[in-house]
LOBA-559743 format. One record per residue: residue number from 1; residue in three letters; x, y, z of N, C-alpha, C in turn. Coordinates in nm, 2 decimals, decimal comma, padded with zeros to 4 digits. Example, Ala and Ser with C-alpha at 12.3 -4.5 7.8 and 13.67 -1.06 7.14 Angstrom:
! residues 2
<1 Ala <01,32 -00,57 00,78> <01,23 -00,45 00,78> <01,32 -00,33 00,78>>
<2 Ser <01,28 -00,22 00,71> <01,37 -00,11 00,71> <01,29 00,00 00,79>>
***
This chain:
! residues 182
<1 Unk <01,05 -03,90 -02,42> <01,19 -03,90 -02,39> <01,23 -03,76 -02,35>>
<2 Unk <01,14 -03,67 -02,42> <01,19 -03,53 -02,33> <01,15 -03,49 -02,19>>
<3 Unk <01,05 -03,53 -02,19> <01,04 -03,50 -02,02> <01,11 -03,59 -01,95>>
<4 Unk <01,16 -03,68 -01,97> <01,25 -03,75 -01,91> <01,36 -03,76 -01,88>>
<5 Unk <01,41 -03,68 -02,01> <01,55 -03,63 -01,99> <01,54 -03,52 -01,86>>
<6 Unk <01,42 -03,46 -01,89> <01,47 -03,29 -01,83> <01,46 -03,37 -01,65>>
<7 Unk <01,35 -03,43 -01,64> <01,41 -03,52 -01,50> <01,51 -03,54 -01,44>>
<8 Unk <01,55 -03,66 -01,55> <01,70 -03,69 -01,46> <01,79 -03,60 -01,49>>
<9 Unk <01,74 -03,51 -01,59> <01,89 -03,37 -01,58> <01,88 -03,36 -01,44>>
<10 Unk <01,77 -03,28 -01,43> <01,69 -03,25 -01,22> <01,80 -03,35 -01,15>>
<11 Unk <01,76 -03,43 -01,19> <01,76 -03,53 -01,04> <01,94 -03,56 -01,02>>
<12 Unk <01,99 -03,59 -01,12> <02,11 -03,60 -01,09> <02,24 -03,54 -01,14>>
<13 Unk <02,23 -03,40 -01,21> <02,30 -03,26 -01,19> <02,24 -03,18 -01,17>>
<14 Unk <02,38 -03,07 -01,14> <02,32 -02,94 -01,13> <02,33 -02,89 -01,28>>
<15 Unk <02,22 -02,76 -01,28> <02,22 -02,72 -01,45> <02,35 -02,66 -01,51>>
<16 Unk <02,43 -02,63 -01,42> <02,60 -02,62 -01,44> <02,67 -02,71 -01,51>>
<17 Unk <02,57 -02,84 -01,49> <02,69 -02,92 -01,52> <02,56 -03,02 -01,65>>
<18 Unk <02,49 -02,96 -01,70> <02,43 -03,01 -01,83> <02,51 -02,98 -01,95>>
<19 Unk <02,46 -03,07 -02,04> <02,54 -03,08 -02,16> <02,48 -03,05 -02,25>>
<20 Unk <02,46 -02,92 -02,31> <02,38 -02,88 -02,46> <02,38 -02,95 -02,56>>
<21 Unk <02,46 -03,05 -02,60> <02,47 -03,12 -02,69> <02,36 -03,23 -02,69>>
<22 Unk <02,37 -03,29 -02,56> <02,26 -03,39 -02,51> <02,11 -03,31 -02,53>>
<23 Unk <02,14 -03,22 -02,49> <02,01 -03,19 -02,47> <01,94 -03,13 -02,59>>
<24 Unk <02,02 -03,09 -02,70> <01,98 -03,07 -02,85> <01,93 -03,23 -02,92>>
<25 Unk <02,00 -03,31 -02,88> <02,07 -03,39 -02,95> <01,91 -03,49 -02,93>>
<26 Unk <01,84 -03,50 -02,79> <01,74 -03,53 -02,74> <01,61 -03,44 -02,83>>
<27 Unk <01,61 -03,33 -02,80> <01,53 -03,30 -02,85> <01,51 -03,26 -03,02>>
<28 Unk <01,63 -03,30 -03,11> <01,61 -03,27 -03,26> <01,59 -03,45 -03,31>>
<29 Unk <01,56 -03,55 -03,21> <01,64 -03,67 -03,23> <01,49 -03,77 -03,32>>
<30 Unk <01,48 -03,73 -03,43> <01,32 -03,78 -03,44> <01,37 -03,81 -03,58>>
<31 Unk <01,29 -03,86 -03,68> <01,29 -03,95 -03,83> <01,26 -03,83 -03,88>>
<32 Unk <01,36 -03,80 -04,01> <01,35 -03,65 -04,06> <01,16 -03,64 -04,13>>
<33 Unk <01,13 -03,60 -04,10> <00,95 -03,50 -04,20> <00,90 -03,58 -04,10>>
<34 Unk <00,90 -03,65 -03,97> <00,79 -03,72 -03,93> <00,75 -03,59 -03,79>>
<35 Unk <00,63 -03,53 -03,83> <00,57 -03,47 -03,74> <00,55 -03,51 -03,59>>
<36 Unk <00,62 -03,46 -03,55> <00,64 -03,49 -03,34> <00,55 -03,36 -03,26>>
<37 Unk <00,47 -03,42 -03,12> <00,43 -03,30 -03,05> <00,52 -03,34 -02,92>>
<38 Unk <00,56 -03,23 -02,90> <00,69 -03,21 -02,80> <00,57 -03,17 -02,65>>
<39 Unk <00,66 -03,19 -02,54> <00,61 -03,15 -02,42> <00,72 -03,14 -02,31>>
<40 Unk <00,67 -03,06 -02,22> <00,81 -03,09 -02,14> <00,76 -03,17 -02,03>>
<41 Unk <00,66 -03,18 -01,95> <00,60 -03,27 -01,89> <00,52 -03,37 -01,90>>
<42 Unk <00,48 -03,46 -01,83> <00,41 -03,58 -01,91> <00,36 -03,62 -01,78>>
<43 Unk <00,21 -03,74 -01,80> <00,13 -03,78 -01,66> <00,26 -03,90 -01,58>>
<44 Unk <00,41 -03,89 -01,64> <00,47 -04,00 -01,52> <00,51 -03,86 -01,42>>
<45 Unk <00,50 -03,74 -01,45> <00,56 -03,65 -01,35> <00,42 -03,61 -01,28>>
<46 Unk <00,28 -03,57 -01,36> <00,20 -03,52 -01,30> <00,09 -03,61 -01,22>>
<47 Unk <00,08 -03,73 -01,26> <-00,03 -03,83 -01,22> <00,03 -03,92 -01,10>>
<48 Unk <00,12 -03,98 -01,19> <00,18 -04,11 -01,05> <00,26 -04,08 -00,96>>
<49 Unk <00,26 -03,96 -00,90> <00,35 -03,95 -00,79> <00,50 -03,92 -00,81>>
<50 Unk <00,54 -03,86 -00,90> <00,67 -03,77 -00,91> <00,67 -03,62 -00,91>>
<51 Unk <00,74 -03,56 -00,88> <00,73 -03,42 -00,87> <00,73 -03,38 -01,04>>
<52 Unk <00,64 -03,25 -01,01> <00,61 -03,18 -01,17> <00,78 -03,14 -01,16>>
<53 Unk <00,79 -03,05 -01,31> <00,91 -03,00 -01,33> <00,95 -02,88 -01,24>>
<54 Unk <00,83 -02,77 -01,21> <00,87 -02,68 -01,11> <00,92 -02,73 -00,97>>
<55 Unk <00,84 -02,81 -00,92> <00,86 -02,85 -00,77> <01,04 -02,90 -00,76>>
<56 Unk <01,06 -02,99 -00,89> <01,20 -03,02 -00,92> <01,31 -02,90 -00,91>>
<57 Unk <01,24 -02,82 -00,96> <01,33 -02,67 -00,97> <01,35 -02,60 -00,83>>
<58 Unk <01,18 -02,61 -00,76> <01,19 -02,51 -00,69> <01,16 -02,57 -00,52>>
<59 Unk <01,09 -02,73 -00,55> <01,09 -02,77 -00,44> <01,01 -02,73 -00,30>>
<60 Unk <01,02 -02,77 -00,18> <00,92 -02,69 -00,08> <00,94 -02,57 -00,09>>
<61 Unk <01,05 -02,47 -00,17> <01,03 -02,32 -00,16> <00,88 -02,26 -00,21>>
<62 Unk <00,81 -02,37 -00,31> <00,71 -02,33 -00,36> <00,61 -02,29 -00,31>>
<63 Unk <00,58 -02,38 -00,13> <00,47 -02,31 -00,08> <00,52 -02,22 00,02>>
<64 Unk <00,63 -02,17 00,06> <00,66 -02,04 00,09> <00,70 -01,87 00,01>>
<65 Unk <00,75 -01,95 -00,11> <00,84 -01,83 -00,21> <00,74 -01,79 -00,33>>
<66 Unk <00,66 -01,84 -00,37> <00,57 -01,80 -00,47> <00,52 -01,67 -00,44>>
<67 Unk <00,48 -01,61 -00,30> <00,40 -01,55 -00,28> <00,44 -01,41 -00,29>>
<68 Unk <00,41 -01,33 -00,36> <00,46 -01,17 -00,41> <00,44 -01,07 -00,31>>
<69 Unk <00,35 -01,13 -00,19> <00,31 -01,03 -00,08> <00,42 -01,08 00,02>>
<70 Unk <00,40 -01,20 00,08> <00,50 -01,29 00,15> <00,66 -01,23 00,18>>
<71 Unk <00,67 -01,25 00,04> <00,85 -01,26 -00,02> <00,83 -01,16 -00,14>>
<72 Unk <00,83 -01,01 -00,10> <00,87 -00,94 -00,22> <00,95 -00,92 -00,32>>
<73 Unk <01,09 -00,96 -00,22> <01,18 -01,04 -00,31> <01,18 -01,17 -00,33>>
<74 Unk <01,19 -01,23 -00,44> <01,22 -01,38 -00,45> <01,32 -01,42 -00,41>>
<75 Unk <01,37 -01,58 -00,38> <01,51 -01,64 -00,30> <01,53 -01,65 -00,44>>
<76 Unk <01,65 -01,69 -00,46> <01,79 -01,72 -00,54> <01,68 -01,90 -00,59>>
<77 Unk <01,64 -01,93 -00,54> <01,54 -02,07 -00,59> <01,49 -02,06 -00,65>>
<78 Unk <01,35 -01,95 -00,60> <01,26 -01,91 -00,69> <01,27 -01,85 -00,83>>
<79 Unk <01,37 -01,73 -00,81> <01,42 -01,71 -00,92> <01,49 -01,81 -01,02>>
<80 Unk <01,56 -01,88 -00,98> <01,65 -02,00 -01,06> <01,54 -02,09 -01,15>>
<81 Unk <01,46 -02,10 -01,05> <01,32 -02,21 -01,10> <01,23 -02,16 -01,25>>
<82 Unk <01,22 -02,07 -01,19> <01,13 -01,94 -01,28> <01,19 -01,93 -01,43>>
<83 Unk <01,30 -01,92 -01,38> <01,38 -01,88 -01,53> <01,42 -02,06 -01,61>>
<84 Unk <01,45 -02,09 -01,52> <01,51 -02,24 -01,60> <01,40 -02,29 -01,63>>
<85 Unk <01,23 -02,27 -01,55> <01,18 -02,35 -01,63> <01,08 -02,27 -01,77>>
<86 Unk <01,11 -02,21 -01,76> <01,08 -02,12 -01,91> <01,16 -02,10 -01,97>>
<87 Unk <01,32 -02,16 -01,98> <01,40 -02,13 -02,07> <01,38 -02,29 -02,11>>
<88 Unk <01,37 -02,40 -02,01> <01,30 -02,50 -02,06> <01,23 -02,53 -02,19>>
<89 Unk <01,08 -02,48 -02,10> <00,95 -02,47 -02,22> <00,98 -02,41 -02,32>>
<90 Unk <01,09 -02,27 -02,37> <01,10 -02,22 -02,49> <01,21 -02,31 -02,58>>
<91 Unk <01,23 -02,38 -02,51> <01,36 -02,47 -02,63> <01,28 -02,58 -02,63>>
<92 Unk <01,22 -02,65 -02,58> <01,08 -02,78 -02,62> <00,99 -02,75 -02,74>>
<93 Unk <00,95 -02,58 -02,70> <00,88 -02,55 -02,81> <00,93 -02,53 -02,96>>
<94 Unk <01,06 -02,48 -02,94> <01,14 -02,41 -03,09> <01,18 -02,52 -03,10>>
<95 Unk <01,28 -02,64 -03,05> <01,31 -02,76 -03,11> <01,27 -02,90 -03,07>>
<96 Unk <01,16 -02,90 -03,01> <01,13 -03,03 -02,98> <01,04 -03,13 -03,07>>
<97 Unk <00,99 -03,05 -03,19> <00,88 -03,05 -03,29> <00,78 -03,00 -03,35>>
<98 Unk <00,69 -03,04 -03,38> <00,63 -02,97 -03,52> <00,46 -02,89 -03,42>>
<99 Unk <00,45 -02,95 -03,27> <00,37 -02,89 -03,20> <00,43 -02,90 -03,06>>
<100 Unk <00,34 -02,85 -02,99> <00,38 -02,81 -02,82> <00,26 -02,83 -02,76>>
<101 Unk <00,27 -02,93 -02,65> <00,16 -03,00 -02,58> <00,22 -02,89 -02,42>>
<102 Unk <00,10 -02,85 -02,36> <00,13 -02,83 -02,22> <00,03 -02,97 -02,14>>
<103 Unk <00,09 -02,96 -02,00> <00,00 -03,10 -01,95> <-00,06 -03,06 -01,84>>
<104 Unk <-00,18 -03,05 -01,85> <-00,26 -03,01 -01,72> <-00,21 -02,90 -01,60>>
<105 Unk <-00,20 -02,81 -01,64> <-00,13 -02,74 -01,51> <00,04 -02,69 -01,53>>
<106 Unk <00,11 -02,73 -01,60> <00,28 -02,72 -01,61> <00,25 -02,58 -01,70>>
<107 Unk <00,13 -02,51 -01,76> <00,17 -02,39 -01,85> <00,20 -02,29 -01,70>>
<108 Unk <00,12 -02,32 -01,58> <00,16 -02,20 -01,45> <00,27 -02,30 -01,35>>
<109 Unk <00,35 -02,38 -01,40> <00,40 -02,45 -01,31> <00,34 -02,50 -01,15>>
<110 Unk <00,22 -02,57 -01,19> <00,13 -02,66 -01,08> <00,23 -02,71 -00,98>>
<111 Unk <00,22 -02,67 -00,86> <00,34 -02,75 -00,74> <00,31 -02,90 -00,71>>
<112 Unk <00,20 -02,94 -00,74> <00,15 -03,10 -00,72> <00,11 -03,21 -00,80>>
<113 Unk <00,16 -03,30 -00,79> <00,09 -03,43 -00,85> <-00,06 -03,43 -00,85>>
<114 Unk <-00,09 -03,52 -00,96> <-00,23 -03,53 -00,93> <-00,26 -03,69 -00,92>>
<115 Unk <-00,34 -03,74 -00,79> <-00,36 -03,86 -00,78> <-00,51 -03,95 -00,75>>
<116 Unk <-00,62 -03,98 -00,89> <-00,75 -03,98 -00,87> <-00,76 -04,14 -00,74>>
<117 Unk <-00,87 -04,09 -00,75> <-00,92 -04,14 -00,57> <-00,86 -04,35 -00,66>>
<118 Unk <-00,86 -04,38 -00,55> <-00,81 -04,56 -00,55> <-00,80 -04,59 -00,42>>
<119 Unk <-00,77 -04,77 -00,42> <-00,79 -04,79 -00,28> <-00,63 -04,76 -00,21>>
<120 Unk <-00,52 -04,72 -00,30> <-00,41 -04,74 -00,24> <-00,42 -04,53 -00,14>>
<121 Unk <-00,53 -04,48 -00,19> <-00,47 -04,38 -00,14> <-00,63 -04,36 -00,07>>
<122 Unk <-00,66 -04,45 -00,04> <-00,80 -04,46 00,08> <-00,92 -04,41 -00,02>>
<123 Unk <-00,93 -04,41 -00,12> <-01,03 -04,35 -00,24> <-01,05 -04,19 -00,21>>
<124 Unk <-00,90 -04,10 -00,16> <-00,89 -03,91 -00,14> <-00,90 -03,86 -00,27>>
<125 Unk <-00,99 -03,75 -00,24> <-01,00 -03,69 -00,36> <-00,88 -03,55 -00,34>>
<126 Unk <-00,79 -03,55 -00,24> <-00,72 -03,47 -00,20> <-00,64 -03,43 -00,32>>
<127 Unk <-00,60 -03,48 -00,36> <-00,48 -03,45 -00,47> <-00,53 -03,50 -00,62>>
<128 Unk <-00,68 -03,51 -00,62> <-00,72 -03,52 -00,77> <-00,77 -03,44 -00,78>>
<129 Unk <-00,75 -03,31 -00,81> <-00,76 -03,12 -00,84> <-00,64 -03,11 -00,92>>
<130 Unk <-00,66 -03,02 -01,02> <-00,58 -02,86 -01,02> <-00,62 -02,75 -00,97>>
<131 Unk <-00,49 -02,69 -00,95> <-00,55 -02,54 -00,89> <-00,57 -02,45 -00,96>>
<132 Unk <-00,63 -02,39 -01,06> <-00,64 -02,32 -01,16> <-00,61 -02,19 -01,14>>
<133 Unk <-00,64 -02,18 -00,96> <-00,67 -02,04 -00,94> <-00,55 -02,00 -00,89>>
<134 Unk <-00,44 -02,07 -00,89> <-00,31 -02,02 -00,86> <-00,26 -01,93 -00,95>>
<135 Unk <-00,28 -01,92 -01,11> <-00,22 -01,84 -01,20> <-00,28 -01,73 -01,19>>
<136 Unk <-00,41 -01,73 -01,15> <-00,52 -01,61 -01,16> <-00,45 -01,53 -01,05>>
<137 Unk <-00,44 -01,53 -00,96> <-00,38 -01,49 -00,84> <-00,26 -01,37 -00,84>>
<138 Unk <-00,29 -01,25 -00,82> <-00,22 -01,18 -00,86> <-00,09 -01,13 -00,71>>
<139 Unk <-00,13 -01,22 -00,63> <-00,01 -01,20 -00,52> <00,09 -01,33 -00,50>>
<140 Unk <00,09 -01,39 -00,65> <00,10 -01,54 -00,67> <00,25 -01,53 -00,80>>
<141 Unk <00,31 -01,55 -00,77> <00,41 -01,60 -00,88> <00,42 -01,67 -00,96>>
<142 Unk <00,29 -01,77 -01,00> <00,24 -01,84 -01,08> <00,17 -01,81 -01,20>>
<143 Unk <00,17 -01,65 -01,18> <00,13 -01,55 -01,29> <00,24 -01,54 -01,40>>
<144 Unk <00,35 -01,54 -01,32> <00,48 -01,51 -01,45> <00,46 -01,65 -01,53>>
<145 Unk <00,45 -01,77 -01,48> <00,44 -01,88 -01,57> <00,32 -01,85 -01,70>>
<146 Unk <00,23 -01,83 -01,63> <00,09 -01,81 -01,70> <00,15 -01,71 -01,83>>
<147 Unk <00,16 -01,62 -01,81> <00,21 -01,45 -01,89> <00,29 -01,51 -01,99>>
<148 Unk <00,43 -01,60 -01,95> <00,50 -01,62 -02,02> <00,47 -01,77 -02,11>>
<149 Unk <00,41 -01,85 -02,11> <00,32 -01,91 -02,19> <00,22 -01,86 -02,27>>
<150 Unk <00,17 -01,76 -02,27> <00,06 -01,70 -02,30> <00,15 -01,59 -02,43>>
<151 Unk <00,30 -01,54 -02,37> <00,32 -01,48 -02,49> <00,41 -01,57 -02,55>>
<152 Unk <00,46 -01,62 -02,54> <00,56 -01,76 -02,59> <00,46 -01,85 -02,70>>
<153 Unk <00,33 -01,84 -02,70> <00,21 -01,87 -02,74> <00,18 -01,77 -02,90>>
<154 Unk <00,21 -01,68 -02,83> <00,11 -01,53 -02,91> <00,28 -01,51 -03,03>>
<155 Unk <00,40 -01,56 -03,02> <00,47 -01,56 -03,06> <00,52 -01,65 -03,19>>
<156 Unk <00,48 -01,82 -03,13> <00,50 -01,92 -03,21> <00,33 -01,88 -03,31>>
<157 Unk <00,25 -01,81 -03,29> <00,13 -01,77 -03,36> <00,22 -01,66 -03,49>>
<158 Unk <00,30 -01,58 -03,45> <00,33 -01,45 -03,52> <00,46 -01,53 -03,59>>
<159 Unk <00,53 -01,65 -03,54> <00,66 -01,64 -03,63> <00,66 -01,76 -03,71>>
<160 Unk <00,53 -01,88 -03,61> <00,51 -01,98 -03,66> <00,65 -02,08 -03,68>>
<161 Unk <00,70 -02,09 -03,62> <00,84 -02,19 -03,62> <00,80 -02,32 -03,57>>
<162 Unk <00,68 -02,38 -03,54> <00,63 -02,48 -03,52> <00,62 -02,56 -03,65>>
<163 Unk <00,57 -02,52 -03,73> <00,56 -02,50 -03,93> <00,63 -02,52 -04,02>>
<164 Unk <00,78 -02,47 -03,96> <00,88 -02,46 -04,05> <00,95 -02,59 -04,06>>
<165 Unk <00,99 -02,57 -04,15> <01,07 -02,75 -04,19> <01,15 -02,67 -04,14>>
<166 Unk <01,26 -02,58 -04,12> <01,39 -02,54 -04,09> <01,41 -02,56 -03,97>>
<167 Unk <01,42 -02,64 -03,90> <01,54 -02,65 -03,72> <01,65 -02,66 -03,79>>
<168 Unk <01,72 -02,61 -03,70> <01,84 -02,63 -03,73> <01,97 -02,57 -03,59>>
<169 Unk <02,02 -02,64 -03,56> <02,09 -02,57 -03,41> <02,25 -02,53 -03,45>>
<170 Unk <02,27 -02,43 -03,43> <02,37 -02,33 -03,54> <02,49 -02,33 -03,38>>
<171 Unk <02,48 -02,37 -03,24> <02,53 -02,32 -03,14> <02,49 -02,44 -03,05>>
<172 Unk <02,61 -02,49 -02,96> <02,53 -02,58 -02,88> <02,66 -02,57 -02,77>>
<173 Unk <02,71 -02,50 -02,72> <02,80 -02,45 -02,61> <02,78 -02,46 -02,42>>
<174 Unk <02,88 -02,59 -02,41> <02,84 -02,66 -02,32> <02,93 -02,54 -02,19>>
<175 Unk <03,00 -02,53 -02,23> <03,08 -02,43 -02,12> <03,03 -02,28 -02,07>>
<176 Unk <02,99 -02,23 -02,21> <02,93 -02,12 -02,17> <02,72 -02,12 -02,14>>
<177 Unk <02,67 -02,27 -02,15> <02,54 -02,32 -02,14> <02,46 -02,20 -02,26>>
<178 Unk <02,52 -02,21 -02,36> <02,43 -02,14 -02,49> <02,42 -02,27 -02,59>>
<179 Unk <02,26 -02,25 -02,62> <02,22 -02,26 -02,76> <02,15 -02,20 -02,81>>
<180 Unk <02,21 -02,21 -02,94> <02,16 -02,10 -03,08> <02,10 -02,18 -03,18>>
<181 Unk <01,97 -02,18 -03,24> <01,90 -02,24 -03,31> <01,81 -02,12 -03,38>>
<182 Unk <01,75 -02,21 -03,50> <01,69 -02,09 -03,63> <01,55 -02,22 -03,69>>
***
């Protein structure tokens, strides 16, 4: 249900016009002590032919705007993308449950579906890869994803709120798009 939400948030507002309520309300919404592993994407965005969550964010800017040599400055997309989808992933992780699943590729926000060879797509192995070496890439903007999973990681290790029986969402401010949780 949560990568599903965060979709059709995508698909049919803008993040202006999201509702913190819903979107707490979605992700705290589980049978009290029953341990949940939260995710923000799932194989209906990455396998069958829907756009991952980045592409949703950031769209064809991805194979022009990523690139740090390219576009020293980022567009107003890339940035928007960047930020919304790590402010995403940090509220999946802190309230979505008791673990945090990344799905093949969505820790560096992968720009593509993955689709293994069949007869409907002539048996191509075109788009059954990841690109691993996008994060590695240091003239690649795919690196901030990487970085910031990696300490968003090194974090829920040091504070462990994965662990804690306590969620609790203390702030859920639709006008000013704040939430405050412990």
């Amino acid at each position: 249900a949560i990568p599903d939400m965060f979709i059709k948030l995508l698909k049919e507002s803008s993040d202006d016009a999201w509702d913190m309520g819903h979107i707490c309300h979605t992700l705290t919404n589980r049978r009290w002590k029953e341990k949940v592993v939260a995710y923000v994407e799932s194989h209906d965005q990455a396998i069958v032919g829907d756009k991952t969550l980045a592409f949703w964010l950031m769209d064809a800017e991805m194979y022009t705007g990523m690139s740090i040599f390219a576009s020293p400055t980022p567009s107003l997309v890339i940035d928007r993308g960047l930020a919304l989808h790590k402010m995403i992933r940090i509220l999946v992780s802190g309230l979505g449950g008791e673990g945090y699943l990344n799905f093949i590729g969505n820790e560096f926000g992968h720009p593509e579906w993955i689709d293994f060879p069949r007869p409907e797509n002539g048996w191509s192995h075109h788009h059954c890869r990841r690109r691993w070496d996008l994060a590695e890439d240091d003239l690649l903007r795919y690196k901030f994803f990487q970085s910031f999973d990696e300490l968003m990681n090194a974090c829920e290790n040091r504070f462990n709120w994965l662990g804690s029986e306590h969620q609790y969402v203390t702030v859920k401010n639709s006008g000013d798009k704040v939430i405050v949780f412990e």
